[in-house]
C-alpha positions as CSV (number, residue, x, y, z in Angstrom):
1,X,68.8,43.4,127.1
2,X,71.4,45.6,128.3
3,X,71.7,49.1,126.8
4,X,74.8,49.9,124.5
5,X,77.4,51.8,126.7
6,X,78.2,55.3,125.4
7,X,81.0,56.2,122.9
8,X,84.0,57.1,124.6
9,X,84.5,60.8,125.0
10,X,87.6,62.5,123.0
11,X,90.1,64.6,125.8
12,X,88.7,67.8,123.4
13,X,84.7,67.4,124.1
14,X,86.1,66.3,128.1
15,X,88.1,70.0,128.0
16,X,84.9,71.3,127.0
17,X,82.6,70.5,128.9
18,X,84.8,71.0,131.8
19,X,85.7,74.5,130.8
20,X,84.3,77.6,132.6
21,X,81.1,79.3,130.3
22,X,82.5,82.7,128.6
23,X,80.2,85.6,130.5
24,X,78.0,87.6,128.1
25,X,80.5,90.6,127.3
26,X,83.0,88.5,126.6
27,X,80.7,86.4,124.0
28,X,79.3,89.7,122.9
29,X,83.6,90.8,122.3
30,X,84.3,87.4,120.6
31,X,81.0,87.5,118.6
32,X,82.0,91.0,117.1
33,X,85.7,90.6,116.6
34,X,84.6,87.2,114.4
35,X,82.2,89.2,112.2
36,X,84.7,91.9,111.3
37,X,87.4,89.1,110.7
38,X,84.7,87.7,108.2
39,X,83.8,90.5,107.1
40,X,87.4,92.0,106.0
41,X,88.0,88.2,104.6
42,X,84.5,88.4,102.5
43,X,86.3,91.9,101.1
44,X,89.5,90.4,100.4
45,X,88.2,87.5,98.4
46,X,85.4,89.7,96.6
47,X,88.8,92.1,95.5
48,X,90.8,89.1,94.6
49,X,87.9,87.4,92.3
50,X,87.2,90.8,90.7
51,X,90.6,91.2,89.9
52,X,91.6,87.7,88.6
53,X,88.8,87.8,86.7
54,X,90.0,91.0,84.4
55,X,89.1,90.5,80.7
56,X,86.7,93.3,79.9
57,X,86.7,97.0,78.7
58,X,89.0,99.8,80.4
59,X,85.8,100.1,83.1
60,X,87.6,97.1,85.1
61,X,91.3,98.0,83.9
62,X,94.3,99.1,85.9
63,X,96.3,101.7,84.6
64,X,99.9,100.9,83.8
65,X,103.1,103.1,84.6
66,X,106.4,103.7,84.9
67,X,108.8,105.5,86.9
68,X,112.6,105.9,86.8
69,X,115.1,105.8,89.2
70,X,118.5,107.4,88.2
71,X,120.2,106.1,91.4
72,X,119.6,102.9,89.9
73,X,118.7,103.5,86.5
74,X,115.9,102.1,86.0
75,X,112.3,101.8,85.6
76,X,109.4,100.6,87.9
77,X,106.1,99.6,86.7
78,X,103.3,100.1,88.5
79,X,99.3,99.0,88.0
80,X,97.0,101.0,89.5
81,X,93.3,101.2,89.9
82,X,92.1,104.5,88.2
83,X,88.7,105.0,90.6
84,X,90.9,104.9,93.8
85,X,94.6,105.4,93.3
86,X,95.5,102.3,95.0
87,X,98.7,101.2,93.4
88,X,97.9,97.0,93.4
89,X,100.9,96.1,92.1
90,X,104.4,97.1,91.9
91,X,107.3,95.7,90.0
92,X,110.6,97.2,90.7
93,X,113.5,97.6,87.7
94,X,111.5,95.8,85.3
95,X,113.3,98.0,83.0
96,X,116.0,100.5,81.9
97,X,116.8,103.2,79.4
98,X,116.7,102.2,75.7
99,X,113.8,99.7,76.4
100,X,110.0,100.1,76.6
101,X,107.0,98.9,78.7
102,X,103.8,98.2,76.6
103,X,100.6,97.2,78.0
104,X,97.5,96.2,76.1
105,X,94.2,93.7,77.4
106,X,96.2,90.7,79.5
107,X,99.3,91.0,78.1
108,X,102.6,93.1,79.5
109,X,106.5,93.2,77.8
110,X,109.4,94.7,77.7
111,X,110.6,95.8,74.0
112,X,113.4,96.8,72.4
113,X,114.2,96.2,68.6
114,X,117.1,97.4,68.7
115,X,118.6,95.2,71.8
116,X,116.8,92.3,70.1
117,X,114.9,91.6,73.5
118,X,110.8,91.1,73.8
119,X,110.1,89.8,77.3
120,X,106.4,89.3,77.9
121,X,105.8,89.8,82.1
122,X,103.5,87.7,84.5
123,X,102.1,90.6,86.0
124,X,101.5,88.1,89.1
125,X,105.0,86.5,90.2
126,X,107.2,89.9,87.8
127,X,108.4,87.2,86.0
128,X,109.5,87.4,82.6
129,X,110.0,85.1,79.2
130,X,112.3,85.8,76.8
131,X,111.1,85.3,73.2
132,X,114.5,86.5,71.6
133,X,112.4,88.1,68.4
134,X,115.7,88.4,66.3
135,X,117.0,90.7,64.0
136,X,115.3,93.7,63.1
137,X,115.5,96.2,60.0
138,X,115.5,98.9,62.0
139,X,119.1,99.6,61.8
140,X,121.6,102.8,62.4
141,X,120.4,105.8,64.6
142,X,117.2,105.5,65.5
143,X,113.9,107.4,67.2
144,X,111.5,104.0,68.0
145,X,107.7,103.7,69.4
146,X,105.8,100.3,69.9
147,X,102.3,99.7,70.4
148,X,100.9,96.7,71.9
149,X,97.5,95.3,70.2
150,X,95.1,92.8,69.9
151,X,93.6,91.3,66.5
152,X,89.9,91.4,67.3
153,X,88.8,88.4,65.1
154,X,91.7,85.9,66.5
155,X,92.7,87.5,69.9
156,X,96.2,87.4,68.5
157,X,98.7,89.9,70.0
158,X,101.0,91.9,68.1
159,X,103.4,94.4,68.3
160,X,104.0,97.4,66.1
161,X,107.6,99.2,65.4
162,X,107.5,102.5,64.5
163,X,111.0,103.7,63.9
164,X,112.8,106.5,61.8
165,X,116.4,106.5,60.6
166,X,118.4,109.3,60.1
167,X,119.0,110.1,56.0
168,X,122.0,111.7,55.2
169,X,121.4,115.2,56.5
170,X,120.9,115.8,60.2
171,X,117.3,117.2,60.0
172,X,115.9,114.5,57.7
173,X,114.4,111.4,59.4
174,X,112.6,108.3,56.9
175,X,110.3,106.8,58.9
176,X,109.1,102.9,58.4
177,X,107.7,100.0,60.6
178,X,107.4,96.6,61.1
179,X,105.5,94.0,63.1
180,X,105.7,90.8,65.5
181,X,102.9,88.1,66.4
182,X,103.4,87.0,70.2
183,X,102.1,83.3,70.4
184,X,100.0,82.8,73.3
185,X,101.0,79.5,73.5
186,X,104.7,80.4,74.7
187,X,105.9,79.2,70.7
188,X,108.7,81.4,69.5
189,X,109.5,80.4,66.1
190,X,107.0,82.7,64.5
191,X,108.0,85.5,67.1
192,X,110.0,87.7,63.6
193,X,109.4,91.5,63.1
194,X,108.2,91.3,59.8
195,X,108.4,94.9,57.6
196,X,105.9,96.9,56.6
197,X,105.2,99.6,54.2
198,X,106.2,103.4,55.4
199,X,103.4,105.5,57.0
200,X,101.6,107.3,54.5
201,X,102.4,110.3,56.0
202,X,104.4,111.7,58.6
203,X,103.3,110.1,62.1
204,X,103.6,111.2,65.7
205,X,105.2,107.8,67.4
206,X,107.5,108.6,70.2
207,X,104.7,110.0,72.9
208,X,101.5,107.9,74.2
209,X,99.0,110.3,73.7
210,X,99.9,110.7,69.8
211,X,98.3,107.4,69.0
212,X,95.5,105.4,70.5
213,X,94.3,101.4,69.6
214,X,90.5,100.7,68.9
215,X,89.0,97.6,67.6
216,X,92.6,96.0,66.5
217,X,93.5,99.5,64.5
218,X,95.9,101.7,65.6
219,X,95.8,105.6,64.9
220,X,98.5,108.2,65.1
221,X,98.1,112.0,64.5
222,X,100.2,113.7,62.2
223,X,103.9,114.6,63.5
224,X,104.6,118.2,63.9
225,X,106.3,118.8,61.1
226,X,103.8,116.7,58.7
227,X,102.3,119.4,56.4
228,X,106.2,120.6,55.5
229,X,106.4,118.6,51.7
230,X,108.7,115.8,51.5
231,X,110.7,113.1,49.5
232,X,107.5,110.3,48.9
233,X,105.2,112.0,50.7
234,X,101.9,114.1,50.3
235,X,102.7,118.0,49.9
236,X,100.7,118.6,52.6
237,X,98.8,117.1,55.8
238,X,95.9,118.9,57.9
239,X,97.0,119.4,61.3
240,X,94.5,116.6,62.6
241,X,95.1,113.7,60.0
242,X,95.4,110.9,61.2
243,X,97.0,107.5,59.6
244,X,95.7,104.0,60.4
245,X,97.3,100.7,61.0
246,X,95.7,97.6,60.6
247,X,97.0,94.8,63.2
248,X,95.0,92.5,61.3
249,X,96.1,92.7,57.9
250,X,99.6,94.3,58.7
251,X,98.9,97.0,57.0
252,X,98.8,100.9,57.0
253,X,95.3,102.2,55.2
254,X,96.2,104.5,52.0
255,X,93.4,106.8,53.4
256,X,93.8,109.5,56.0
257,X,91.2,110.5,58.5
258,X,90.4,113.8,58.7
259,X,90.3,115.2,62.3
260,X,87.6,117.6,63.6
261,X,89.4,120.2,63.2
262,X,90.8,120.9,59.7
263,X,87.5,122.9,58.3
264,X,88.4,125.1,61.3
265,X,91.9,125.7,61.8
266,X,93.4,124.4,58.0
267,X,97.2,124.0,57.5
268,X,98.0,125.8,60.7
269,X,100.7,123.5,62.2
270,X,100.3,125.4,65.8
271,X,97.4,124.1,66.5
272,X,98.8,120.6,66.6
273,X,100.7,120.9,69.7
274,X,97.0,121.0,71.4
275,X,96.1,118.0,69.7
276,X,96.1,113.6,71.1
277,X,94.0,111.0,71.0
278,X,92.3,108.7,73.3
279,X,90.3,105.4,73.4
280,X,87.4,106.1,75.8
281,X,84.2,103.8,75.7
282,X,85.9,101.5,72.0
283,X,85.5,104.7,70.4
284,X,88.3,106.9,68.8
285,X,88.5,110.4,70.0
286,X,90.7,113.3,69.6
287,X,91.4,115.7,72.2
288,X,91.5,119.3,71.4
289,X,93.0,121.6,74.5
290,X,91.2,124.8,73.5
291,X,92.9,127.8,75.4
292,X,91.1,130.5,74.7
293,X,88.1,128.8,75.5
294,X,89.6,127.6,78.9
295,X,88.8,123.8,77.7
296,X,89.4,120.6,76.7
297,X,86.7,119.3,73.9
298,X,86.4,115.4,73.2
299,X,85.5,114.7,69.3
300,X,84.1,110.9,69.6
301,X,84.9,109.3,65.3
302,X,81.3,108.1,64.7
303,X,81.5,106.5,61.0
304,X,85.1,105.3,60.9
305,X,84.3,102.8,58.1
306,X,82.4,105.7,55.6
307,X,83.7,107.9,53.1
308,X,83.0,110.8,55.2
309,X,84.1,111.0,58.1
310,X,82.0,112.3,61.3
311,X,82.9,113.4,64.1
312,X,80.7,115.0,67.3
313,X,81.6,116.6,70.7
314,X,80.7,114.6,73.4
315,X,82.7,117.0,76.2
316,X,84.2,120.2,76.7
317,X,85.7,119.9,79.9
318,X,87.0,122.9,82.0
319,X,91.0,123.0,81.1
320,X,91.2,125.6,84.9
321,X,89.6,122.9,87.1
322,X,91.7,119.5,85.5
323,X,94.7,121.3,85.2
324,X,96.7,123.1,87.6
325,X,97.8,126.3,86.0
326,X,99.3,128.3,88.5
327,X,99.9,132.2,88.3
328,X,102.5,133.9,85.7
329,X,105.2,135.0,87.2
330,X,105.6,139.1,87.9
331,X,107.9,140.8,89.2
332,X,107.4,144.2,91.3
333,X,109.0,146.9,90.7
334,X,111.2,147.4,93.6
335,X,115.0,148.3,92.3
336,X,118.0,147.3,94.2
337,X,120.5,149.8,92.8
338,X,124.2,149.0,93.2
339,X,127.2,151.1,91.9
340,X,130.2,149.0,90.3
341,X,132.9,151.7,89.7
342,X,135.5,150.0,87.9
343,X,139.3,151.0,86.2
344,X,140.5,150.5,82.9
345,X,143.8,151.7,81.6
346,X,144.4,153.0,85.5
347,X,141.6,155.5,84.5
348,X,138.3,155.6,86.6
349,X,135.2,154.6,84.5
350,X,131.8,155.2,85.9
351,X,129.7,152.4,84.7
352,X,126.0,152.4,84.6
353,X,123.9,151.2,87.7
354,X,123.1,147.6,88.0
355,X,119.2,147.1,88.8
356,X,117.9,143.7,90.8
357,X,114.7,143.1,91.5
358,X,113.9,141.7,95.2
359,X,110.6,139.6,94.8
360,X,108.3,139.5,97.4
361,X,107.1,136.1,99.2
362,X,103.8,136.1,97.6
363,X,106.0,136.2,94.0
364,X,108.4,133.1,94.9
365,X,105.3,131.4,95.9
366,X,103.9,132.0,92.1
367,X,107.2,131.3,91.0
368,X,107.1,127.8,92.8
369,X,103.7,126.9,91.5
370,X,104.9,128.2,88.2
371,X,107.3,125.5,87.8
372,X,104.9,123.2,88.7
373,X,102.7,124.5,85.9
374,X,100.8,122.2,83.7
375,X,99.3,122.2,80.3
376,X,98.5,119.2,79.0
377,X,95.6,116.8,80.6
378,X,95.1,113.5,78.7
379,X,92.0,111.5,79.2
380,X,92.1,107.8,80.2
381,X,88.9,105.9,80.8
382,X,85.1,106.6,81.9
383,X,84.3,105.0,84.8
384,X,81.4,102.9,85.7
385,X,80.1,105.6,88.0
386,X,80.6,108.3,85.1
387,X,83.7,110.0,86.1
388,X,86.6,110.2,83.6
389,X,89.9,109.8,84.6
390,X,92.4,111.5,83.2
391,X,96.6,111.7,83.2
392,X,98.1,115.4,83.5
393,X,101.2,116.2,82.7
394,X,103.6,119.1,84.5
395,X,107.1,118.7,86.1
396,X,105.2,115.8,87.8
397,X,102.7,113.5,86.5
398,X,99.4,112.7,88.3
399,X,95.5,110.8,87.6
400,X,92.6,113.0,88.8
401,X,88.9,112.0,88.4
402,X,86.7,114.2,86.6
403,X,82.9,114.0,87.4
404,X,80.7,115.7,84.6
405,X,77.8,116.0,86.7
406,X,79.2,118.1,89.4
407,X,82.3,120.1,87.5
408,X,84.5,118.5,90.8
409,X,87.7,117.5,89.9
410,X,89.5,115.1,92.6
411,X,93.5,114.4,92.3
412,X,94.0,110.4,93.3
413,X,97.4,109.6,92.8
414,X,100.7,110.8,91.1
415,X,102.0,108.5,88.2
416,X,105.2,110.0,86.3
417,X,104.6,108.2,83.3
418,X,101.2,106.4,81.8
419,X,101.6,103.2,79.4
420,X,98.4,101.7,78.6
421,X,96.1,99.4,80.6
422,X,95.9,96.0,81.8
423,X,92.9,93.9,82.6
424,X,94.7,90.4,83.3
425,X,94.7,88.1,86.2
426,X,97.1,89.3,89.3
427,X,96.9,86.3,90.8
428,X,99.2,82.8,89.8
C-alpha cells in the first residue's frame, strides 16, 4: 500500500526554510528588542486597565483643573495624576468666563444657572451633552458657587447652587440655593433646579477650599463676614462654624458644627482667613494655617452624627517646607540724592531733596521671589504610599507631595486652578 504523499508546502513555510539562519547576535538583538516591546505593551495595558477601571476613593483619583487662556478666553481642563504629575488628559476650551467646571466620583459638567446651560463631559472623547436644566430663581446680579455630589444611598448625582443677590443697598447680599438631579440614564425631564431653604448662616461659596463633600453632605465654613448680625440671621457665628447640606434630603441641617477652633480663638473674625476644609480619607477636616507656629494643623470631625461634636489633630505639618515663602522685601539704605530747583512766580524756590533708593541684586532677587510668595497650601488626598498631596496657592498654582515620615516635601506639577476629582473611565 502506497504511503500518502505529503501536504503541499505554502510559498511562506518554502521562504522559510530556504532563508539564511539569523547568527546568534543578531537573535540575541531581536530577542531583546521583542521583550522590551512587550514589556512597554504589558505597561501600557496595566495603565489603561487601572485607569478604566476608576470607581474608588481619592487613592485612585485624578485631580481636576482648570486654566485660562485670555488670548482665547477660555478655560482648559486638565486631569492629572496626584502621585506623579503626569497630566493624562487634556481638554482644551471646555469652558469660558461666567461658567463653571465641577468634578465629583465619574461624573464632569459645565454649569451655569444663570446661562441656563449644564453640559455633563465624556472625559474620554471631550464630548459634551446638553441637558438644558431651565429656568433658575437665581435672578438679578449675582455671586454663584456649585458643588457636584453624590447621594450615597442611590448613587444619584446632584448639583447644588449657591447664589446671593444683591438687596437694595450695595453692601448687602441675601444668599439662597437650589438643587438639580442629573439622570444617569441621559433623561432630562427631571433635570429642574429645584429651591431650597437659605443657609442658616452666612456661608463661604465662591472658593473651593471653603467647602468640602463627605458621605453625600456638603459643608461650607462660615463667610468672612458671618459673625456681623443680620436681617434672619443668628447674631453671631464662631469663626469655624460650619453649615451642612444634605444632597439626600435637599436640605440644609438647622444645626451648625462647631469647628476646632472656637474654644480657642472665639468671635475673632481674623482668624478665619486661615481657615478651609478638606475631604481626606471620607473624613471631614478643617485646615488651620497656624503662622506663629510655622504650621498647618489637620482637625479630622470624628462624631459628626452626635450632639457634641469632636474633633482631633491628626497633622501639624511644617507651613516653611510646603509653602514657598520667600524673603520680605528690605531695602538698604543707600540714598540717591537729586536736587530739583524749580521757579514759581519767576522767583527761584529751593525745594527739598528727592531721596531714591538703589537696591542691590540680592534685594531684586527677594523682590522676585516676593511676588511669587505664597500663603495658602490646601490639602488634597493621602496617597497609598502615605504622602499627602496638596494644592498651593501664590501668583501661580502648583501640587507638591508631602511625606510625613521624612518632612520632604517634592513639587510635581503646576496646576493654576484645582476643581475636585475624578475617578471615571478615560477610555470609550
Amino acid at each position: 500500500m502506497a504511503s500518502p504523499s505529503p501536504a503541499p508546502r505554502s510559498s511562506r513555510n518554502r521562504a522559510m526554510e530556504t532563508a539564511d539562519p539569523l547568527d546568534e547576535e543578531t537573535l540575541l538583538r531581536s530577542c531583546k528588542a521583542w521583550k522590551s516591546l512587550l514589556a512597554d505593551n504589558e505597561m501600557c495595558l496595566a495603565k489603561n486597565v487601572s485607569r478604566s477601571g476608576r470607581r474608588g476613593g481619592s487613592k485612585d483619583a485624578l485631580l481636576v483643573g482648570t486654566v485660562y487662556r485670555p488670548d482665547d478666553d477660555c478655560t482648559d481642563v486638565t486631569l492629572m495624576d496626584a502621585s506623579s504629575g503626569e497630566v493624562v488628559r487634556r481638554m482644551d476650551g471646555l469652558s469660558r468666563p461666567g461658567f463653571h467646571v465641577c468634578a465629583g466620583g465619574d461624573m464632569l459638567c459645565v454649569v451655569s444657572a444663570r446661562h441656563g446651560v449644564l453640559r455633563l463631559v465624556d472625559a474620554a472623547t471631550g464630548d459634551m451633552t446638553d441637558l438644558s436644566p431651565g429656568g433658575t430663581a437665581a435672578k438679578g446680579n449675582v455671586h454663584s458657587g456649585y458643588t457636584l455630589g453624590q447621594v450615597a444611598a442611590t448613587g444619584e448625582y446632584k448639583v447644588l447652587h449657591v447664589y446671593a443677590v444683591r438687596q437694595g443697598d450695595r453692601f448687602q447680599y441675601q444668599q439662597s440655593s437650589e438643587v438639580l438631579t442629573i439622570a444617569g440614564d441621559g433623561d432630562v425631564s427631571g433635570c429642574r433646579w429645584r429651591p431650597t431653604k437659605s443657609p442658616p448662616m452666612r456661608v463661604e461659596y465662591t472658593i473651593s477650599r471653603g467647602s468640602a463633600t463627605v458621605d453625600g453632605v456638603v459643608y461650607f465654613l462660615s463667610a468672612a463676614t458671618a459673625n456681623a448680625p443680620g436681617p434672619g440671621r443668628r447674631d453671631h457665628a464662631e469663626c469655624d462654624s460650619i453649615a451642612a447640606f444634605d444632597l439626600a434630603t435637599e436640605q440644609w441641617r438647622p444645626t451648625l458644627l462647631q469647628g476646632p477652633l472656637s474654644a480657642q480663638h472665639s468671635h475673632h473674625i481674623q482668624y478665619r482667613i486661615h481657615l478651609s476644609l478638606a475631604a481626606l480619607d471620607g473624613r471631614l477636616v478643617t485646615v488651620h494655617h497656624n503662622y506663629p507656629a510655622n504650621t498647618i494643623d489637620l482637625w479630622a470631625l470624628t462624631s459628626p452624627n452626635t450632639t457634641t461634636t469632636t474633633w482631633t489633630k491628626t497633622h501639624s505639618l511644617p507651613l516653611n517646607t510646603i509653602l514657598r515663602r520667600g524673603r520680605l522685601v528690605t531695602y538698604s539704605a543707600t540714598p540717591m540724592v537729586k536736587l530739583e530747583p524749580g521757579r514759581r512766580g519767576g522767583r527761584q524756590q529751593r525745594r527739598k531733596p528727592t531721596t531714591t533708593y538703589r537696591p542691590t541684586a540680592a534685594e531684586v532677587e527677594a523682590a522676585i521671589v516676593a511676588h511669587d510668595r505664597e500663603s495658602v497650601a490646601q490639602p488634597l488626598a493621602v496617597l497609598e504610599d502615605g504622602r499627602m498631596a496638596l494644592w498651593t496657592r501664590g501668583r501661580k498654582g502648583a501640587v507638591r507631595l508631602h511625606d510625613p515620615r521624612t518632612g520632604a516635601c517634592e513639587e510635581v506639577a503646576q496646576l493654576e486652578h484645582f476643581v475636585g476629582f475624578y475617578t471615571g473611565p478615560l477610555s470609550a
